[in-house]
Backbone as ProteinMPNN parsed JSONL, in Angstrom:
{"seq_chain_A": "XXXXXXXXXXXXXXXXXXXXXXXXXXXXXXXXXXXXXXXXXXXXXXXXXXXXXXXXXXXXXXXXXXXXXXXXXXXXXXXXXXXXXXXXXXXXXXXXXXXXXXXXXXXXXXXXXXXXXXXXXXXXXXXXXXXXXXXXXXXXXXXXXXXXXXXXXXXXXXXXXXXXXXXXXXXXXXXX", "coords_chain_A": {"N_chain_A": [[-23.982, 18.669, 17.282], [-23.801, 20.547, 15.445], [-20.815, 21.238, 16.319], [-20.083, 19.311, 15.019], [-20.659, 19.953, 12.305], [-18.915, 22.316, 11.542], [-16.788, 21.262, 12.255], [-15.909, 19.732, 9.7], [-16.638, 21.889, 7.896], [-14.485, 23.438, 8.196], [-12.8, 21.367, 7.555], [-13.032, 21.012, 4.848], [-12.296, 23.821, 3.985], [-9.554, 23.907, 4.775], [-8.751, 21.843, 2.942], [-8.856, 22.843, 0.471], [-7.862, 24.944, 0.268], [-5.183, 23.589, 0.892], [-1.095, 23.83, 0.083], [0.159, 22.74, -2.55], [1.875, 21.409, -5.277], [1.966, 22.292, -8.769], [1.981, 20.143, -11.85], [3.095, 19.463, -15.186], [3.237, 19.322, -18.892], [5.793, 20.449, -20.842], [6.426, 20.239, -23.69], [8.991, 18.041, -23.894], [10.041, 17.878, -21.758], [9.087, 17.543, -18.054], [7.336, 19.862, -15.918], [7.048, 21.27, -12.652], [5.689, 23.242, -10.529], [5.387, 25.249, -8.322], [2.058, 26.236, -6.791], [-1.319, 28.56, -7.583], [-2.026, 28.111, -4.422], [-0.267, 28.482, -2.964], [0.6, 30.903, -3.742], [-1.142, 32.496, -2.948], [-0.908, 31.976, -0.104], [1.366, 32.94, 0.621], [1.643, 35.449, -0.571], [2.455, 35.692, -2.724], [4.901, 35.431, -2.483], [7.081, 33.39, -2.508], [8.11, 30.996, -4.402], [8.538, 27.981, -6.947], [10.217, 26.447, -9.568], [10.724, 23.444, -11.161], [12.39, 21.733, -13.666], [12.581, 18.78, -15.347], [14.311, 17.52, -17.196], [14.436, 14.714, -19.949], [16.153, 14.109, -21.787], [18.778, 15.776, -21.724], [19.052, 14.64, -19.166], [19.25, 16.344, -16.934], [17.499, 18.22, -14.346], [16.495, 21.432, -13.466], [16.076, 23.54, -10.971], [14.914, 26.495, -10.204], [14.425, 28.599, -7.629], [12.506, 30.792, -6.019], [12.588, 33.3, -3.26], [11.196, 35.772, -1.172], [10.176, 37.561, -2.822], [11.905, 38.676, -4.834], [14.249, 37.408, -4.467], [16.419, 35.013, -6.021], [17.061, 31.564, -6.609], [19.031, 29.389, -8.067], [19.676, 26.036, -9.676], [20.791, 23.206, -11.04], [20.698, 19.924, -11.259], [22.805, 16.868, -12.053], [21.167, 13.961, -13.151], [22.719, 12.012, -12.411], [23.971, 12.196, -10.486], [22.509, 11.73, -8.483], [20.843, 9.843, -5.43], [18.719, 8.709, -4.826], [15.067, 9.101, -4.407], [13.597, 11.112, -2.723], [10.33, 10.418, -0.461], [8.51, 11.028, 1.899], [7.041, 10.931, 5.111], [5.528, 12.991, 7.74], [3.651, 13.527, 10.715], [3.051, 16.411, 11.828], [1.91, 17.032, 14.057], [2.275, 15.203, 16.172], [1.834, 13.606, 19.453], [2.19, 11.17, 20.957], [1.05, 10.394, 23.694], [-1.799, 11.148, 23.331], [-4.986, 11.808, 21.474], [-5.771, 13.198, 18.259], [-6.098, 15.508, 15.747], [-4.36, 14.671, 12.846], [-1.955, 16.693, 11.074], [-0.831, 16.316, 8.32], [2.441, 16.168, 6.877], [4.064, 15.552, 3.435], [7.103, 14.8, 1.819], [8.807, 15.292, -0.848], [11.571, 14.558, -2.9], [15.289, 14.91, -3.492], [17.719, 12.817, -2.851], [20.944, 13.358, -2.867], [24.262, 12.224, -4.352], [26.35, 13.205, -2.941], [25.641, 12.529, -0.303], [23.784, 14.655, 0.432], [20.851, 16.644, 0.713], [18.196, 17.507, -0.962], [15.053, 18.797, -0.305], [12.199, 19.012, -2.916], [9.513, 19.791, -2.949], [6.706, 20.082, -0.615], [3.566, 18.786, 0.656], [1.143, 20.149, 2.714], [-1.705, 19.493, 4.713], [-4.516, 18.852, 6.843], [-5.007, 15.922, 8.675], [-5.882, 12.76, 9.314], [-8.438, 11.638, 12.118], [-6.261, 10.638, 15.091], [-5.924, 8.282, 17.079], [-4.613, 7.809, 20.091], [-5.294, 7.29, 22.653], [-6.453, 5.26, 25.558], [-9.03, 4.754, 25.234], [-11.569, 3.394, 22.965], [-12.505, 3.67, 19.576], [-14.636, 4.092, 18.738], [-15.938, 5.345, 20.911], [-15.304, 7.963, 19.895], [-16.449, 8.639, 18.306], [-17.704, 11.31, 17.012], [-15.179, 12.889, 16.918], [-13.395, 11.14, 14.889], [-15.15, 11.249, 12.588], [-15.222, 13.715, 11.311], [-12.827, 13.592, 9.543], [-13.492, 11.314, 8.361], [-15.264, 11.746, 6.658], [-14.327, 14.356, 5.041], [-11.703, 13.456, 3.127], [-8.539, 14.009, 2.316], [-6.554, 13.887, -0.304], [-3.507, 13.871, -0.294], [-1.424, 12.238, 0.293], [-1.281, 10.102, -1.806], [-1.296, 12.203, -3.907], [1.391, 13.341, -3.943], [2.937, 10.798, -3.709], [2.897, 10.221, -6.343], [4.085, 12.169, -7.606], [6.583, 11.415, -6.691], [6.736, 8.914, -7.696], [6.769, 9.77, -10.814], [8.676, 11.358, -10.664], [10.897, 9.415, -10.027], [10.802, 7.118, -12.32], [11.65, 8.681, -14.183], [14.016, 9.658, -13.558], [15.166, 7.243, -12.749], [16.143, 6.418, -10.711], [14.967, 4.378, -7.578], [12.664, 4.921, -4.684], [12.977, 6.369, -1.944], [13.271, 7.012, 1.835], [15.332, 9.036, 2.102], [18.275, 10.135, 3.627], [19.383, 9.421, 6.824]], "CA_chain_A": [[-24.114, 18.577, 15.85], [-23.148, 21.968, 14.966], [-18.961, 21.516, 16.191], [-19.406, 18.234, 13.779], [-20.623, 20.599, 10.859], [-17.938, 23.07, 11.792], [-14.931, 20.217, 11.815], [-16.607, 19.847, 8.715], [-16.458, 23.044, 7.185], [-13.199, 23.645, 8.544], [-11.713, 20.729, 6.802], [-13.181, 21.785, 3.271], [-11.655, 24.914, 3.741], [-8.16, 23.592, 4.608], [-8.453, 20.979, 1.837], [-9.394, 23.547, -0.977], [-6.712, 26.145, 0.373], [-3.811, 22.957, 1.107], [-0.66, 24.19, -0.764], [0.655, 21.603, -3.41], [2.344, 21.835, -6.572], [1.028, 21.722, -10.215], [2.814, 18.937, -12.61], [2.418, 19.508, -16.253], [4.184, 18.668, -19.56], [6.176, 21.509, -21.706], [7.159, 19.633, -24.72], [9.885, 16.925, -23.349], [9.886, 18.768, -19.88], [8.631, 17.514, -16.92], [7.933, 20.724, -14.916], [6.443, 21.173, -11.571], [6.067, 24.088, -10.092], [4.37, 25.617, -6.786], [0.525, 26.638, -7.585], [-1.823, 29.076, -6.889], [-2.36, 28.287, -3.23], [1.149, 28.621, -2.466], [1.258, 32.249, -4.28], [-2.33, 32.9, -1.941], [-0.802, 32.012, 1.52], [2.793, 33.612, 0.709], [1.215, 36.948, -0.982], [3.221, 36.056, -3.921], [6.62, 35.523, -1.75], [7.984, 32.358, -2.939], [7.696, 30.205, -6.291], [9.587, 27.158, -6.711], [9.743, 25.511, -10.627], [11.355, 22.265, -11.211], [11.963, 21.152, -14.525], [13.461, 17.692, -15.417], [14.248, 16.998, -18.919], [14.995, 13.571, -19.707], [16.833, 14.541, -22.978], [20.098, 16.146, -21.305], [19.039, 14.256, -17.97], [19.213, 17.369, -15.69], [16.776, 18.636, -13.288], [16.601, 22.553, -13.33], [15.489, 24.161, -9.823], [14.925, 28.108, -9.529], [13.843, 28.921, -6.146], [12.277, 32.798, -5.93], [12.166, 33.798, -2.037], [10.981, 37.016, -0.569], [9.829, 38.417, -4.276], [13.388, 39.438, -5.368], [16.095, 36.937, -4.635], [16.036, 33.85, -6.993], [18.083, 31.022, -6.773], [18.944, 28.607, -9.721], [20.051, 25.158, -9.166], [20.726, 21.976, -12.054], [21.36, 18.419, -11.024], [22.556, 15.586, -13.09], [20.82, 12.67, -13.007], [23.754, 10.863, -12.063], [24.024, 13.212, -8.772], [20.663, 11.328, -7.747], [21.19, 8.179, -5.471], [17.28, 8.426, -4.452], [14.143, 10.352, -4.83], [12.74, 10.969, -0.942], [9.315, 9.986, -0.322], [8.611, 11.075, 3.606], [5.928, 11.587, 6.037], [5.646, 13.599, 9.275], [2.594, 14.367, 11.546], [3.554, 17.336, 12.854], [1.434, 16.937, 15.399], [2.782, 13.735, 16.844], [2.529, 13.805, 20.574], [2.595, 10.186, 21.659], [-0.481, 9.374, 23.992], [-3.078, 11.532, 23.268], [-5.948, 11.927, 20.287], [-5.504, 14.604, 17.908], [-6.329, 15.26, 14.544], [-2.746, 14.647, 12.54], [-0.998, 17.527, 10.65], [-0.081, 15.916, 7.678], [3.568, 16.872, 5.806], [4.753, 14.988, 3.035], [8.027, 15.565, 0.993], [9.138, 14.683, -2.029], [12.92, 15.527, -2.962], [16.554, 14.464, -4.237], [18.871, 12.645, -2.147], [22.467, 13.371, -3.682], [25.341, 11.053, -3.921], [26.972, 13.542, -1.904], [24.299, 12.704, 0.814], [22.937, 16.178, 0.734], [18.915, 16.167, 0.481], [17.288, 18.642, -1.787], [13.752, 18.671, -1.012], [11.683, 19.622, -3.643], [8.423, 19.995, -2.462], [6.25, 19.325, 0.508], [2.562, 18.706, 0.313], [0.599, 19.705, 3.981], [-2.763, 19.328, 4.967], [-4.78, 18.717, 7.95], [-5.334, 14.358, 8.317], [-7.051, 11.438, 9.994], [-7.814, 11.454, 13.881], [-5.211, 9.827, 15.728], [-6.117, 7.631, 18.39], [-3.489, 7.643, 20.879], [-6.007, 7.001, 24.225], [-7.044, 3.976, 26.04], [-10.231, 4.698, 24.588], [-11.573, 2.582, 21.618], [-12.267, 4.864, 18.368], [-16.307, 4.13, 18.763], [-15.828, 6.138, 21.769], [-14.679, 9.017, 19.99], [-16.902, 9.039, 17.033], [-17.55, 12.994, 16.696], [-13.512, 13.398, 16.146], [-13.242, 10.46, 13.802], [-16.258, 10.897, 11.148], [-15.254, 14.528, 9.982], [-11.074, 12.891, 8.953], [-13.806, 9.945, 7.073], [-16.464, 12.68, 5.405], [-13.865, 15.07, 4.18], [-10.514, 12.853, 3.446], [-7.354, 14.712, 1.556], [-5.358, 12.558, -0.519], [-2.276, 14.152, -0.063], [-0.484, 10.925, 0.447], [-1.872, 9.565, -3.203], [-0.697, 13.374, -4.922], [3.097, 13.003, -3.496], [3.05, 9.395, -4.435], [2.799, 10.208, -7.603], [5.064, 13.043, -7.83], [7.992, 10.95, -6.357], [7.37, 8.05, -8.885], [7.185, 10.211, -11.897], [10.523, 11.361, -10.773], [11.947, 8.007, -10.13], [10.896, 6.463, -13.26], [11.779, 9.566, -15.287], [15.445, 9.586, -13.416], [15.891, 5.964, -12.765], [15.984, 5.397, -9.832], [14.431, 4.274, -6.827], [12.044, 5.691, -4.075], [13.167, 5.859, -0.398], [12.933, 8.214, 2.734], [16.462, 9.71, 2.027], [19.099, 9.696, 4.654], [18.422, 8.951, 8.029]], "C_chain_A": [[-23.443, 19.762, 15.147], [-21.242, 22.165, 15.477], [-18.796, 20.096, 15.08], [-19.308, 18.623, 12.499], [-19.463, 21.43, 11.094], [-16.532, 22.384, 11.441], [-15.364, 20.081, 10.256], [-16.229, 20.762, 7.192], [-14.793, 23.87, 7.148], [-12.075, 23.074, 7.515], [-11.736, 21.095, 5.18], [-12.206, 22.869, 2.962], [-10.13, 24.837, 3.284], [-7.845, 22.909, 3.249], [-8.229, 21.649, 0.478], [-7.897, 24.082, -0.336], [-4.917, 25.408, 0.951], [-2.699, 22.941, -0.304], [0.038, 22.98, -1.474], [1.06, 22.087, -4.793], [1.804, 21.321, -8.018], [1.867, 21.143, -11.075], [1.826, 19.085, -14.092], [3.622, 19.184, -17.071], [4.784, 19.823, -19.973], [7.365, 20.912, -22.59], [7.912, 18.675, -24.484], [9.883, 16.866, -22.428], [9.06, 18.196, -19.473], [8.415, 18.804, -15.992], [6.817, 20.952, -14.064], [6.856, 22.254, -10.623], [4.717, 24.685, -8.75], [2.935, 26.559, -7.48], [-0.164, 27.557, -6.765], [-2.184, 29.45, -5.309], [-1.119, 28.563, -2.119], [1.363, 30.189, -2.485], [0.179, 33.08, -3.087], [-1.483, 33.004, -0.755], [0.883, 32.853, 1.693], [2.414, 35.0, 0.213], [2.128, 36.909, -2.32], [4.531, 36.152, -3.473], [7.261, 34.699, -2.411], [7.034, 31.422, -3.524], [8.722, 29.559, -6.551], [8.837, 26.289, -8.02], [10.951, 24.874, -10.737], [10.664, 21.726, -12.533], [12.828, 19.711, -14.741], [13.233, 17.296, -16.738], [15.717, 15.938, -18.982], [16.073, 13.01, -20.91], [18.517, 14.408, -22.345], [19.822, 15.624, -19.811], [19.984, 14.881, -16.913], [17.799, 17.514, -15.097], [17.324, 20.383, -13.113], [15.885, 23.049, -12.095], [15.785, 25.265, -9.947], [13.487, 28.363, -8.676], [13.555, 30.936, -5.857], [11.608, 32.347, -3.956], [11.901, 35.573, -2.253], [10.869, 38.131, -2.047], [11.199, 38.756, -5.268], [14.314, 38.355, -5.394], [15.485, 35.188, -4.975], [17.648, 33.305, -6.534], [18.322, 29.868, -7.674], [19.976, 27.939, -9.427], [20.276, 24.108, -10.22], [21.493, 21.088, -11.315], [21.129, 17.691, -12.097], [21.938, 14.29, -12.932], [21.515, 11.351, -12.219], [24.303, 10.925, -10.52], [23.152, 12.535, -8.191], [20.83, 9.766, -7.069], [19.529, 8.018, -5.097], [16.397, 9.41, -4.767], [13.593, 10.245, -3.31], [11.391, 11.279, -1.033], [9.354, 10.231, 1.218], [7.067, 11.449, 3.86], [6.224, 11.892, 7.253], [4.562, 14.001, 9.331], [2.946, 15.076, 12.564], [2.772, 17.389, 14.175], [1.276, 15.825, 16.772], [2.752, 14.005, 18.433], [2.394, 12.516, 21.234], [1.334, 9.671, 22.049], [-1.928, 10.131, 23.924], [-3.476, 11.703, 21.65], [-5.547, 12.864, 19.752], [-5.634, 14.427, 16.351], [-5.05, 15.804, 13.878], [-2.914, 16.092, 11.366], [-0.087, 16.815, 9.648], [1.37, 16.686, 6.534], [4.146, 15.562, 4.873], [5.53, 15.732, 1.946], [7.995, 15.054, -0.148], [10.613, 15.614, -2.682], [13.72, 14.252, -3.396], [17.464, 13.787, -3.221], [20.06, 12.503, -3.395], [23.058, 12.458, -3.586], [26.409, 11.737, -2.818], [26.388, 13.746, -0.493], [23.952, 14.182, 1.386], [21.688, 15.659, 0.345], [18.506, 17.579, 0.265], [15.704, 18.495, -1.431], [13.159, 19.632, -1.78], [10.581, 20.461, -3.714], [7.569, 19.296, -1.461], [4.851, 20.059, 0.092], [1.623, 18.499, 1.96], [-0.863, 19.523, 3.818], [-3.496, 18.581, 6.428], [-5.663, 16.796, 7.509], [-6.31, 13.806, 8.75], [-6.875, 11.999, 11.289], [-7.433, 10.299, 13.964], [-5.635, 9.403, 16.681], [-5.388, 7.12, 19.038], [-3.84, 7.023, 22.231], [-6.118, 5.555, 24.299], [-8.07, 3.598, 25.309], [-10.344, 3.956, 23.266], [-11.981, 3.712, 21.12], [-13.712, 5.123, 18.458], [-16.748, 5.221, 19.745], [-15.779, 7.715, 21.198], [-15.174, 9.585, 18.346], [-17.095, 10.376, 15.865], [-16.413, 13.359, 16.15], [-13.296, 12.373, 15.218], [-13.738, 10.663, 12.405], [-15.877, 12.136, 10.826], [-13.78, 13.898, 9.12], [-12.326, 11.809, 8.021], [-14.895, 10.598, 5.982], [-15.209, 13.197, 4.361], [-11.988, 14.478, 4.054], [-9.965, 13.716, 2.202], [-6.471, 13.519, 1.128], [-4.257, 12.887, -1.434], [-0.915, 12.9, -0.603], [-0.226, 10.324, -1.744], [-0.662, 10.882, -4.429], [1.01, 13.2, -5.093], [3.16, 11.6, -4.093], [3.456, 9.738, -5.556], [3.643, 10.928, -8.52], [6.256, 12.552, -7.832], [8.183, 9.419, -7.46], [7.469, 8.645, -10.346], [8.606, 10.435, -12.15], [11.514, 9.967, -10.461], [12.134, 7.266, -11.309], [11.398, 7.355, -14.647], [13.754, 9.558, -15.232], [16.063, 8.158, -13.187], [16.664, 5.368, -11.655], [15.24, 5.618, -8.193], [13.874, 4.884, -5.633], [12.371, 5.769, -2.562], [12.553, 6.948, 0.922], [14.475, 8.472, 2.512], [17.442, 9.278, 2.997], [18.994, 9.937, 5.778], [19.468, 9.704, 8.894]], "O_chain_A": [[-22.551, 19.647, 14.306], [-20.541, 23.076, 15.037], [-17.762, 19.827, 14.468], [-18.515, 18.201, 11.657], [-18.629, 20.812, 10.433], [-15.592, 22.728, 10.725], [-14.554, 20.781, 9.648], [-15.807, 20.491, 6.067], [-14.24, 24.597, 6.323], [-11.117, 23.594, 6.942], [-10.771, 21.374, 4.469], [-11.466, 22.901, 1.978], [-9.555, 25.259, 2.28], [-6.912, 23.264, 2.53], [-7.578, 21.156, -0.444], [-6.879, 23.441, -0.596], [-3.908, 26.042, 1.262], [-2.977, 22.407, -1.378], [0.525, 22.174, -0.68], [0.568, 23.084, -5.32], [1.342, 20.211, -8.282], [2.878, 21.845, -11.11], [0.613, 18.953, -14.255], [4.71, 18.871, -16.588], [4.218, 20.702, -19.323], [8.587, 20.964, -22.45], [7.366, 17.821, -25.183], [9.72, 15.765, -21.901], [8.063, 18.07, -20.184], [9.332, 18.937, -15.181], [5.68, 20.876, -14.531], [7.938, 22.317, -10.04], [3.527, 24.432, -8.559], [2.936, 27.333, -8.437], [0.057, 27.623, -5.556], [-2.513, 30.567, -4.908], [-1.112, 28.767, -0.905], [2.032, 30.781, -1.638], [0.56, 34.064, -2.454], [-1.294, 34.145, -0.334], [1.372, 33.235, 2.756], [3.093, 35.854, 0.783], [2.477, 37.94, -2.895], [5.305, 36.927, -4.035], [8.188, 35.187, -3.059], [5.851, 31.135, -3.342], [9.824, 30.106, -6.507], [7.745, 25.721, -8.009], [12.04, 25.406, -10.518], [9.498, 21.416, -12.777], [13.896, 19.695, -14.131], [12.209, 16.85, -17.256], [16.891, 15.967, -18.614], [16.629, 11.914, -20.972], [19.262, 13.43, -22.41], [20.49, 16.295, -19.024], [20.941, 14.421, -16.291], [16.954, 16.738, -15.542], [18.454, 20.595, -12.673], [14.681, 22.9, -12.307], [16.997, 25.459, -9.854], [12.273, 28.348, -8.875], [14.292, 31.889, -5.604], [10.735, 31.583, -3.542], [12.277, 36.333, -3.145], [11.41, 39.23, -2.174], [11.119, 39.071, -6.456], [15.162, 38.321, -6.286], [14.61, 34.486, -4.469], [18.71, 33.871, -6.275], [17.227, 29.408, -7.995], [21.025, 28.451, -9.035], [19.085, 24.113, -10.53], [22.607, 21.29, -10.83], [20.154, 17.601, -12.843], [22.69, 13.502, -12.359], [21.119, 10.3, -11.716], [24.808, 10.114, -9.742], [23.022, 12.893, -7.02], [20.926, 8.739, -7.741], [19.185, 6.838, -5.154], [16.747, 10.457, -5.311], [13.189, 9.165, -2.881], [11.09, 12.319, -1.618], [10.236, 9.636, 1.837], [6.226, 12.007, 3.155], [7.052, 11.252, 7.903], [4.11, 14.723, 8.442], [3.13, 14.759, 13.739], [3.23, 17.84, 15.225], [0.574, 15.708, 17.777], [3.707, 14.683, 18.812], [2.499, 12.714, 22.444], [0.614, 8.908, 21.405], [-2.969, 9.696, 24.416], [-2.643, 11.737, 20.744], [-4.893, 13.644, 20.445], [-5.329, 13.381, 15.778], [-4.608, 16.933, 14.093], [-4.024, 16.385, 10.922], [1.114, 16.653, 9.866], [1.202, 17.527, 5.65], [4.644, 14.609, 5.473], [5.163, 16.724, 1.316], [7.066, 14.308, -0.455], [10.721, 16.826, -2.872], [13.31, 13.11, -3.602], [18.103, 14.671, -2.652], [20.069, 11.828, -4.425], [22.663, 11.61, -2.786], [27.116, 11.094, -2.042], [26.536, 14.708, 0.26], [23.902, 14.605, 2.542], [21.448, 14.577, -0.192], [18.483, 18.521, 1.057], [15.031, 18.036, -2.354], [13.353, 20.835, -1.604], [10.53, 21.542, -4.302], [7.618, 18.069, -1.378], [4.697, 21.155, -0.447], [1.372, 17.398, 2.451], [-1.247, 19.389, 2.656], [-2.825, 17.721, 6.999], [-6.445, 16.486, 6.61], [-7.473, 14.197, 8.652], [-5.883, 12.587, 11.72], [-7.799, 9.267, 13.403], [-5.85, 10.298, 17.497], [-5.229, 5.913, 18.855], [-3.025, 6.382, 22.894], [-5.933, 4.772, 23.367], [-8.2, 2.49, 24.789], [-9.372, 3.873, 22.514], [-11.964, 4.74, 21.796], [-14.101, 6.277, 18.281], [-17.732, 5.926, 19.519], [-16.159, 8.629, 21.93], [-14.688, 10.403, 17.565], [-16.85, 10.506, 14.665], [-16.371, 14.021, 15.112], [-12.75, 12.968, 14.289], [-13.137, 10.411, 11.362], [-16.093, 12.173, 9.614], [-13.905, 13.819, 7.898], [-11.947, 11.536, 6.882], [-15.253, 10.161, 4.888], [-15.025, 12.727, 3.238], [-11.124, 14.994, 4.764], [-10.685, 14.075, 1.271], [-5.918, 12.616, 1.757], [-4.001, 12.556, -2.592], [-0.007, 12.823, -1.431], [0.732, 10.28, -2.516], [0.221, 10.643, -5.253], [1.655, 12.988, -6.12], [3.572, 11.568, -5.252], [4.642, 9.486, -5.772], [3.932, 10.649, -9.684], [7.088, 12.932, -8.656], [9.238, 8.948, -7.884], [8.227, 8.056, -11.117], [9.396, 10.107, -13.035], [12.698, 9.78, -10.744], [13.227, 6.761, -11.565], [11.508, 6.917, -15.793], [14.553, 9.498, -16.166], [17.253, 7.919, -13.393], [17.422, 4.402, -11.562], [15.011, 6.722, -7.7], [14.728, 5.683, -5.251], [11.752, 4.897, -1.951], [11.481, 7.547, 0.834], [14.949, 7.525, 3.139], [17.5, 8.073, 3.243], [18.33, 10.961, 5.94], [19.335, 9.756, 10.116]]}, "name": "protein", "num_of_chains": 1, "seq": "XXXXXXXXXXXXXXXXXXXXXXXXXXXXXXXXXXXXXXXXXXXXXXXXXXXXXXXXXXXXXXXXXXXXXXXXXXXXXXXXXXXXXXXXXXXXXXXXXXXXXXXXXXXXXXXXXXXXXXXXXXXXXXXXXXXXXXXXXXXXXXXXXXXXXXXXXXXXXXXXXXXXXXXXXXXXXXXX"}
């Protein structure tokens, strides 16, 4: 009982302290920029705002690494053949259980098939049932992924259609 409160407490923790970006308005602006929990786990290293104004249909990116060196980026709208929508469980290993390692992106595919991503949204997921075993079997690792669920998936969603319907066009996984 006490490693089920623990997965438990664990996942709260991760969930509260999973880094994601904050989406707000500033007058015409769309801008979306990396949030508190980002500035927590980097010490204040890197800060990444993205504005998209649908006026002069650009997209402004300045990227601050390592406190000091900024980098400053504008795409046109017209530069944009997709908006990338992705998932990866980094912790993919095939046949065994494991509680997934969720990453999702959200970013620019170019017309010059370059891929900007914009932002990625992690957090710790569902258990994975990779075994022979049925899932009833394995109840203890299942029920904390169904107490304390992250909805990661839902936040990104939402991020990648604002920007699709704001730039016009459509949502994919980028280029393969």
């Amino acid at each position: 009982m006490s490693d089920l409160l623990a997965s438990i407490a664990s996942r709260l923790v991760t969930k509260a302290l999973a880094p994601r970006p904050v989406v707000r308005r500033e007058g015409i602006l769309l801008v979306i920029e990396s949030g508190w929990r980002t500035a927590l786990l980097t010490a204040g290293g890197r800060k990444r705002r993205v504005s998209i104004d649908p006026k002069n249909r650009i997209i402004r990116i300045q990227d601050r690494r390592f406190w000091a060196f900024t980098n400053r980026q504008v795409v046109t709208f017209d530069r944009i053949h997709e908006i990338i929508y992705s998932y990866n469980d980094m912790m993919e290993n095939g046949w065994f259980s494991h509680d997934s390692e969720d990453l999702y992106k959200v970013g620019l595919w170019l017309t010059d098939d370059r891929e900007l991503i914009l932002f990625r949204f992690y957090g710790q997921g569902e258990f994975v049932n990779n075994s022979l075993w049925p899932d009833w079997m394995m109840w203890d690792d299942f029920l904390p992924g169904q107490i304390v669920q992250h909805n990661l998936d839902s936040e990104a969603l939402g991020v990648a259609e604002l920007l699709s319907a704001m730039v016009g066009v459509p949502i994919g996984n980028g280029p393969l």
